[in-house]
Each structure stands twice: as C-alpha cells, then as structure tokens.
KOLGU-756004 format. One record per residue: x, y, z of N, C-alpha, C, O in turn; residue number from 1. Coordinates in steps of 0.02 Angstrom, whole numbers, always signed. Layout:
BEGIN
@nx=X | ny=Y | nz=Z | cax=X | cay=Y | caz=Z | cx=X | cy=Y | cz=Z | ox=X | oy=Y | oz=Z | num=NUM
...
This chain:
BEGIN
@nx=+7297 | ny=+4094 | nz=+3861 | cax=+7266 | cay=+4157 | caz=+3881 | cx=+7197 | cy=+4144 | cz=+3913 | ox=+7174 | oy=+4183 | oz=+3955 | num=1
@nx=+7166 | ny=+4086 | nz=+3890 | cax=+7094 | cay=+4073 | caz=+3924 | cx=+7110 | cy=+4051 | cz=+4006 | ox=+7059 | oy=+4048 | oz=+4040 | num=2
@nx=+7159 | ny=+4038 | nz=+4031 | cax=+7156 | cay=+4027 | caz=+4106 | cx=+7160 | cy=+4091 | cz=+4135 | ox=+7120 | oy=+4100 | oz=+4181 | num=3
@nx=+7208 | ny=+4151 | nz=+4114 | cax=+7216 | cay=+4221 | caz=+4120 | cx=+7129 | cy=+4230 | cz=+4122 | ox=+7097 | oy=+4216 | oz=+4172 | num=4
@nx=+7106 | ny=+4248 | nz=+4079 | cax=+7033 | cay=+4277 | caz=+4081 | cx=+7004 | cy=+4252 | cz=+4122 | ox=+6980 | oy=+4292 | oz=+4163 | num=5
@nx=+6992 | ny=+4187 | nz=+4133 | cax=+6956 | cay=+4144 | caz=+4169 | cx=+6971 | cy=+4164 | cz=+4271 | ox=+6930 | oy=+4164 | oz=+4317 | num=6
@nx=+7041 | ny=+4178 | nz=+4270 | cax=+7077 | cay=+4207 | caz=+4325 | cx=+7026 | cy=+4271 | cz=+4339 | ox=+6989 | oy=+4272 | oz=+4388 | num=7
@nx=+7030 | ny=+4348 | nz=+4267 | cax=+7015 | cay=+4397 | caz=+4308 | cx=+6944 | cy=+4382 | cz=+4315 | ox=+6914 | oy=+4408 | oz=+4362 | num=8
@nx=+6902 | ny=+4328 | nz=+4260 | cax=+6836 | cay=+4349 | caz=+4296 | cx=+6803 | cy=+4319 | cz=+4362 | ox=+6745 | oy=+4329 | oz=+4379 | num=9
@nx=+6861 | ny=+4270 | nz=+4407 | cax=+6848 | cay=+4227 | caz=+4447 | cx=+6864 | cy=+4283 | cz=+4492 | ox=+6812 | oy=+4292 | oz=+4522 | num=10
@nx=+6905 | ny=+4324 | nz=+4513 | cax=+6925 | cay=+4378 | caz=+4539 | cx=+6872 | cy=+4428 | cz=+4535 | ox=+6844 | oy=+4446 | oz=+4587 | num=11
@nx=+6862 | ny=+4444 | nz=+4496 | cax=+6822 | cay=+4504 | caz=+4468 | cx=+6746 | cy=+4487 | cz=+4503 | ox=+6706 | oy=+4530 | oz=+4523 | num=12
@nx=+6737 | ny=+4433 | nz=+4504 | cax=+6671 | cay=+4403 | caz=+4538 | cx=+6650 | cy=+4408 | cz=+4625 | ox=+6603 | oy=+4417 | oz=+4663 | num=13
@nx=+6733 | ny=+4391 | nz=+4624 | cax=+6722 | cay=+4359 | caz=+4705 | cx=+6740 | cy=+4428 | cz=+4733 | ox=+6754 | oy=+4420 | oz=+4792 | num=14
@nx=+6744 | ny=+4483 | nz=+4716 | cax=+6768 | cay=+4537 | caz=+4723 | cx=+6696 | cy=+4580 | cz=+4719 | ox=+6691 | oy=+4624 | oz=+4763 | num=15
@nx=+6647 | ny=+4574 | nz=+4678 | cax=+6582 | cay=+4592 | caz=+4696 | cx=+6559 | cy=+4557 | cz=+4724 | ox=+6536 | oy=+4572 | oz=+4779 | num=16
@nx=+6557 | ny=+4523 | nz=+4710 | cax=+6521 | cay=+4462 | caz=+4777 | cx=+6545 | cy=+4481 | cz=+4865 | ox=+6498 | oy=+4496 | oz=+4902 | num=17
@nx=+6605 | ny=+4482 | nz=+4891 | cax=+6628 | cay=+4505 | caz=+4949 | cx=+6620 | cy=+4563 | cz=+4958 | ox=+6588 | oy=+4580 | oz=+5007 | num=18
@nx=+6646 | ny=+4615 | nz=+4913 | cax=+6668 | cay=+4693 | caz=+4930 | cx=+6605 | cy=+4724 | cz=+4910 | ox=+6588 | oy=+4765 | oz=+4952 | num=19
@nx=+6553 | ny=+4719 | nz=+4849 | cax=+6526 | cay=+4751 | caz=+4830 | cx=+6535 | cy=+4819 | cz=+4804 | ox=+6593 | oy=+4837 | oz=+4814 | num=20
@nx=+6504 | ny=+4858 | nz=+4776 | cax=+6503 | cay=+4918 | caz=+4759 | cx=+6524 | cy=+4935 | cz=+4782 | ox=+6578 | oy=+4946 | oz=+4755 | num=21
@nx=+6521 | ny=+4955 | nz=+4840 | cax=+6545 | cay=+4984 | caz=+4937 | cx=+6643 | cy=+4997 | cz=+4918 | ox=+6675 | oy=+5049 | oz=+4911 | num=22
@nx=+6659 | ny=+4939 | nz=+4917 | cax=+6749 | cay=+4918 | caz=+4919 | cx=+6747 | cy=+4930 | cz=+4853 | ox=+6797 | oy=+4925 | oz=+4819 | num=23
C-alpha cells in the first residue's frame, strides 16, 4: 500500500505544481 500512497502524493504534487489552483 506504501507505493499506492507514495503514487497519489507524487501525482497530487505534480498536479499543483503544473495545474495549480487554476486546473
């Protein structure tokens, strides 16, 4: 399950990081 988590917060990151608030 720790690669799962590790997945959404790598996602979850690069997803504020690119899109920001905005997206």
């Amino acid at each position: 399950m720790a690669t799962y988590t590790a997945a959404q917060y790598l996602l979850a990151m690069g997803a504020l990081r690119c899109g920001g608030s905005g997206s």
